[in-house]
ROSE-4610 file (N, C-alpha, C; in Angstrom, 1 decimal, always signed):
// ROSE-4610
residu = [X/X/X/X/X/X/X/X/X/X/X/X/X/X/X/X/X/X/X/X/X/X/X/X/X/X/X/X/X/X/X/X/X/X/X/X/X/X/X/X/X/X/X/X/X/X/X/X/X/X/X/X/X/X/X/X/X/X/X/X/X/X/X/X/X/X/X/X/X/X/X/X/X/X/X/X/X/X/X/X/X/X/X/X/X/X/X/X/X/X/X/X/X/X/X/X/X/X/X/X/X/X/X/X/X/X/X/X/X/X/X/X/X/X/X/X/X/X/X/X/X/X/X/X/X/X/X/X/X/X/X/X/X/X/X/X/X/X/X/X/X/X/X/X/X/X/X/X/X/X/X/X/X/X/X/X/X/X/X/X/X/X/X/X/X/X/X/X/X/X/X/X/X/X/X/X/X/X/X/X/X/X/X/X/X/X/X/X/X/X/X/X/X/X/X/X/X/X/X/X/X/X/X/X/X/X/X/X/X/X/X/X/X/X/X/X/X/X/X/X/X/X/X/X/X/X/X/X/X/X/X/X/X/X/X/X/X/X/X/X/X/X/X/X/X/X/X/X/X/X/X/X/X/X/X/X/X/X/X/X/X/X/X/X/X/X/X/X/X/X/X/X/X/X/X/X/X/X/X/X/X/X/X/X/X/X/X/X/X/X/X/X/X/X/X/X/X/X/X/X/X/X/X/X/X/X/X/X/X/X/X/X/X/X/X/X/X/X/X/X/X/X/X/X/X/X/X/X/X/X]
num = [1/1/1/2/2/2/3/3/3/4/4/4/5/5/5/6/6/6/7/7/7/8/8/8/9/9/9/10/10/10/11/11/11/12/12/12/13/13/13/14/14/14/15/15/15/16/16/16/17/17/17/18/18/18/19/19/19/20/20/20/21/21/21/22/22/22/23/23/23/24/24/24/25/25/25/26/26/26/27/27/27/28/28/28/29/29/29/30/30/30/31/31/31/32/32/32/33/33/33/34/34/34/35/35/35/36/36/36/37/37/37/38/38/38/39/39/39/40/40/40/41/41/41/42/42/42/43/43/43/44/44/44/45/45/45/46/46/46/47/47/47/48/48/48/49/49/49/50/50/50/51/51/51/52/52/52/53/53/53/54/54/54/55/55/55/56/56/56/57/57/57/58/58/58/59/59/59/60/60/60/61/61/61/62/62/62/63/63/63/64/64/64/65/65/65/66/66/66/67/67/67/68/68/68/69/69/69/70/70/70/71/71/71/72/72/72/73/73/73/74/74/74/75/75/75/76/76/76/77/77/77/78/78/78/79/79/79/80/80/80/81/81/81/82/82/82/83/83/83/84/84/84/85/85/85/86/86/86/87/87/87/88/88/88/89/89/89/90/90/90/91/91/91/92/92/92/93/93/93/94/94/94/95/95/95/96/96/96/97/97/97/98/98/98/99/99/99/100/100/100/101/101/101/102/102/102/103/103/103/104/104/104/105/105/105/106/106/106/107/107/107/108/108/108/109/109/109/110/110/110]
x = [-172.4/-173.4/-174.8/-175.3/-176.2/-177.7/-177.4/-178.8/-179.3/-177.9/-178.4/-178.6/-179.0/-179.6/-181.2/-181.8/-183.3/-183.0/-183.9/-183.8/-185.3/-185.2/-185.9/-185.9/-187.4/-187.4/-187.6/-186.8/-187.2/-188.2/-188.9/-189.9/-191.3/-191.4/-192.5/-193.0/-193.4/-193.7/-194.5/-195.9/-197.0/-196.5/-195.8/-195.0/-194.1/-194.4/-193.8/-193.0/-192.0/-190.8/-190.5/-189.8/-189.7/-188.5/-187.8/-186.3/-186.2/-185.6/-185.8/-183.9/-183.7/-182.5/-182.5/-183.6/-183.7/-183.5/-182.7/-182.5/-181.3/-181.1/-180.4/-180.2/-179.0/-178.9/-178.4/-179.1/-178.8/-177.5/-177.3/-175.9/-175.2/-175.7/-175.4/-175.2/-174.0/-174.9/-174.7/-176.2/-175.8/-176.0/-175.7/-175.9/-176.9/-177.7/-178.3/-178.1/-177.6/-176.9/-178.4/-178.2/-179.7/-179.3/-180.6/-180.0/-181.2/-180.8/-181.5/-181.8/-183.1/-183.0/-183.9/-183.4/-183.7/-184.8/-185.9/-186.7/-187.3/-186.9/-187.0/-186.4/-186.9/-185.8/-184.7/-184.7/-184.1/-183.0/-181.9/-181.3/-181.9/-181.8/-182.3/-181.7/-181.7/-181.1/-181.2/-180.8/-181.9/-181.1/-182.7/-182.6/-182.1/-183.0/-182.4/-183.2/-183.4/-183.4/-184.4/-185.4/-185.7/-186.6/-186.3/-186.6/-187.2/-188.1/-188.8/-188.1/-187.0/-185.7/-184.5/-183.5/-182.0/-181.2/-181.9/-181.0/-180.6/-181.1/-180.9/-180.7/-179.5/-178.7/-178.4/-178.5/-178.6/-177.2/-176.1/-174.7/-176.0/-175.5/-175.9/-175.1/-174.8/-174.3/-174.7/-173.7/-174.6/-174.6/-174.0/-174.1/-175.6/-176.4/-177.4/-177.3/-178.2/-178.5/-178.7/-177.9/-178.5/-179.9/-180.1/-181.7/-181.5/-182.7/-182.4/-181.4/-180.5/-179.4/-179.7/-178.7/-178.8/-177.5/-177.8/-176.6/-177.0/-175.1/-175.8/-176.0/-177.0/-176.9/-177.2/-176.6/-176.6/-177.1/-177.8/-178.8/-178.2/-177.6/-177.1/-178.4/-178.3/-179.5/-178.2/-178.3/-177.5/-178.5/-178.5/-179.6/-179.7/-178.4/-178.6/-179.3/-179.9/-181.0/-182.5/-182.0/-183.6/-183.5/-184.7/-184.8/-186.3/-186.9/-187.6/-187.8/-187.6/-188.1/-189.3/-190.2/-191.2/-191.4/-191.7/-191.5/-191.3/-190.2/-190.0/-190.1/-190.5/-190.3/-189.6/-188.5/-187.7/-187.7/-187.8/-188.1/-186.3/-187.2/-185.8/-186.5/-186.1/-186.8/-186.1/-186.7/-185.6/-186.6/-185.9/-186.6/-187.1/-187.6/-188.2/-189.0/-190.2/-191.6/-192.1/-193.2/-193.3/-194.0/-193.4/-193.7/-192.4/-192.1/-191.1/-191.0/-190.0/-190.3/-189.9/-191.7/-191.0/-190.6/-189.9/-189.6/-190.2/-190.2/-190.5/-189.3/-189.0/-187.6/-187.7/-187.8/-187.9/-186.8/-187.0/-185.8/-186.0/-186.0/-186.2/-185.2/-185.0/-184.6/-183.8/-183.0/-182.5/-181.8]
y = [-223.0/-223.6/-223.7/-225.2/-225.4/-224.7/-224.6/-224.2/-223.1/-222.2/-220.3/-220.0/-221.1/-220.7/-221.2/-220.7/-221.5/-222.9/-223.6/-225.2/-225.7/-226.2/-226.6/-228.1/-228.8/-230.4/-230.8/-231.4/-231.8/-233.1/-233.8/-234.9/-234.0/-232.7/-232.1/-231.2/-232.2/-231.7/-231.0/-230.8/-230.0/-228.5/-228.6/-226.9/-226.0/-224.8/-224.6/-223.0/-223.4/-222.6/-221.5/-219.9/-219.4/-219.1/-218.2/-218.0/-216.2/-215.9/-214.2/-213.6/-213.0/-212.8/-211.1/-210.6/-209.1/-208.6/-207.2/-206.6/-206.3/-206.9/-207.1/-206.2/-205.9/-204.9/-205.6/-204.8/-205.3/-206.0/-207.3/-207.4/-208.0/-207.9/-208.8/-210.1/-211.0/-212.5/-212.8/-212.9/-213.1/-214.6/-215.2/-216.3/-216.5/-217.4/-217.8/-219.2/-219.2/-220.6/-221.0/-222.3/-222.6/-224.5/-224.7/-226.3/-227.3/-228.1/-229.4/-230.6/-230.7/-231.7/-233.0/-233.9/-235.0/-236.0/-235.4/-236.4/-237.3/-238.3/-239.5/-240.2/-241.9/-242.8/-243.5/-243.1/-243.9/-242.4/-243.1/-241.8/-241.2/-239.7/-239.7/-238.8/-238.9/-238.6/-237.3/-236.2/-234.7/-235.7/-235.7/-236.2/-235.5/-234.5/-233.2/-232.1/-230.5/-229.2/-228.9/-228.2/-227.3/-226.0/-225.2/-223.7/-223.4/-222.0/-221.4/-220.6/-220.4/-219.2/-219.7/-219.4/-219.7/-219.4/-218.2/-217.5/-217.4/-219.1/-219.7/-220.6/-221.3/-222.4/-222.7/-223.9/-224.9/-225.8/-225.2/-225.8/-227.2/-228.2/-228.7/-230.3/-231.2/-232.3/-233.4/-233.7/-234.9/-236.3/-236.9/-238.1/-237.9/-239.1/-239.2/-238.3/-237.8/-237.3/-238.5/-238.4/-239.7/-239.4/-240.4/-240.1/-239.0/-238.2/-237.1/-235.8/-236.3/-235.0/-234.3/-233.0/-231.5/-231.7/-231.2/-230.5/-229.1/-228.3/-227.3/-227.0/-226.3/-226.0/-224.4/-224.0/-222.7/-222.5/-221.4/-220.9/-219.5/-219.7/-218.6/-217.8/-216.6/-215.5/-214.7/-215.5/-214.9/-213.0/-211.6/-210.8/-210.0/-210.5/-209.1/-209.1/-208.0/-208.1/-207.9/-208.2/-208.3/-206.5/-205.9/-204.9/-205.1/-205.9/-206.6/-208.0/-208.7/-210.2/-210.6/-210.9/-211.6/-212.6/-213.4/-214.1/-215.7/-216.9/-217.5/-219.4/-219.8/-221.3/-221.5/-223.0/-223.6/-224.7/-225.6/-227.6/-227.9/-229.0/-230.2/-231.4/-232.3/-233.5/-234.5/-235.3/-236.0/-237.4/-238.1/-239.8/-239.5/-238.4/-238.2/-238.4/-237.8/-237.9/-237.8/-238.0/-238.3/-237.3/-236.0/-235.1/-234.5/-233.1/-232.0/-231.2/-231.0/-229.6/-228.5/-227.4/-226.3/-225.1/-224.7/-223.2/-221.9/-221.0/-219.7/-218.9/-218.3/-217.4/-216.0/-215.2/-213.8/-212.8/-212.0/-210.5/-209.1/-208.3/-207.1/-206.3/-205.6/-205.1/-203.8/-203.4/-202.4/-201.3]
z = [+35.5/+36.5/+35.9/+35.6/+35.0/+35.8/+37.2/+38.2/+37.9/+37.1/+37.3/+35.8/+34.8/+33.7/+33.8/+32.9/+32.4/+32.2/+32.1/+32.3/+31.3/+30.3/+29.0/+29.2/+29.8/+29.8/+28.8/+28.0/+26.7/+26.9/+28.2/+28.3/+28.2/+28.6/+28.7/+27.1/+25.9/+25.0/+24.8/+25.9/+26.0/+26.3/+27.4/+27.3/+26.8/+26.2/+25.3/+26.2/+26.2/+27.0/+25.8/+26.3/+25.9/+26.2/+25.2/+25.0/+24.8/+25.2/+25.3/+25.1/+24.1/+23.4/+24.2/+24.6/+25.1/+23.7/+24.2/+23.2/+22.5/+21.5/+20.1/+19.6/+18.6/+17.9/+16.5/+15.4/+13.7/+13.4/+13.1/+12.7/+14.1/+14.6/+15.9/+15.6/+16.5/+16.4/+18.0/+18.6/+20.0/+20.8/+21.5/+22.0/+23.9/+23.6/+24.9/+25.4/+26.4/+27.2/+27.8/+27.5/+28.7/+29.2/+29.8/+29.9/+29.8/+28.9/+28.8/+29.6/+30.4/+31.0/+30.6/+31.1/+30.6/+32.0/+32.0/+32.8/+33.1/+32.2/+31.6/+32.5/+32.7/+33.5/+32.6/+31.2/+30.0/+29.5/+28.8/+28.3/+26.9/+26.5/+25.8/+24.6/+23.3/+22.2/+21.4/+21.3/+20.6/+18.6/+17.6/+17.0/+15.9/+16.6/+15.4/+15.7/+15.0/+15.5/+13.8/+13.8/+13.0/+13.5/+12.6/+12.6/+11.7/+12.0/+10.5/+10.0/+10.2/+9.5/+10.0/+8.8/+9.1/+10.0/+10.7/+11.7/+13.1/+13.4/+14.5/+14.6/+15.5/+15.3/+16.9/+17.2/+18.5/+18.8/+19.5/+19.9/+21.0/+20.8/+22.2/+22.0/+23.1/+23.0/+22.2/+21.7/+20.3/+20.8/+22.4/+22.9/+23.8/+24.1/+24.6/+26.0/+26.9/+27.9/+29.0/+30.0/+30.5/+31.4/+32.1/+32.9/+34.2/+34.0/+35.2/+35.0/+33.8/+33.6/+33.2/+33.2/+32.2/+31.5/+30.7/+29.6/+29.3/+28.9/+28.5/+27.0/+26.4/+25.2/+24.9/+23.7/+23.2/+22.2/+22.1/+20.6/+20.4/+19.1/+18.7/+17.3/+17.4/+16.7/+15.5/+14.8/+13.7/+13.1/+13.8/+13.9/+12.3/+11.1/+10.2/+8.9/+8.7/+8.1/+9.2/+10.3/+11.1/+11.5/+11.3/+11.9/+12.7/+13.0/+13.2/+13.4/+14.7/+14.9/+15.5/+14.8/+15.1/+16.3/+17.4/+17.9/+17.1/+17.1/+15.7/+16.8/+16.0/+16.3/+16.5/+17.5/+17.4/+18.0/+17.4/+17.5/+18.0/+18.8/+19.4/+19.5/+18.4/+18.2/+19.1/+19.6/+20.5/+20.8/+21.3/+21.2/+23.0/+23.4/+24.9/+24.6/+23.2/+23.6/+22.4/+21.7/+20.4/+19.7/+20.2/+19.8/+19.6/+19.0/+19.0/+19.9/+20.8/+22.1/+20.9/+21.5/+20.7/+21.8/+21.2/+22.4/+21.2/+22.0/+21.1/+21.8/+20.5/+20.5/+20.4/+21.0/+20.9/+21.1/+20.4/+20.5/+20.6/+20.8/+20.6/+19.6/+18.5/+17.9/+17.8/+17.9/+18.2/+16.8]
């Protein structure tokens, strides 16, 4: 049920949404379900995904979003080696806005 997760508009590039993994333990790899919406009256495309570290990776639909919809997507935190996460970038380039939605990713360490 797309209502009972966070909801990330990828038209609103000015806002920068935040993603919260709680708390993690080393060697973990945990996943956060959220949903993409598309608020646009055009469908719209995620073009591609970058990060400032490897250890995060974006499951999400590779056909366009149509207008008004959600989809869901998943960000998985690959955690080992982290005994410490910093709060870390994560871009969704997408033909909504002509910018990059970034979200910030955070964890707590365990």
């Amino acid at each position: 049920n797309l209502d009972a997760v966070q909801c990330v508009s990828l038209s609103d590039s000015l806002r920068v949404d935040t993603l919260d993994f709680g708390v993690v333990k080393a060697g973990e790899v945990v996943e956060r379900t959220f949903a993409l919406l598309n608020e646009s009256s055009s469908p719209v495309l995620i073009v591609t995904t970058d990060t400032s570290c490897g250890c995060l990776e974006l499951d999400y639909a590779r056909e366009p979003i149509a207008a008004g919809a959600k989809v869901a997507a998943t960000l998985r935190f690959f955690s080992s080696g982290y005994n410490y996460f910093p709060p870390r970038a994560f871009y969704i380039v997408s033909s909504a806005s002509l910018g990059p939605k970034k979200l910030v990713v955070t964890a707590t360490m365990e």
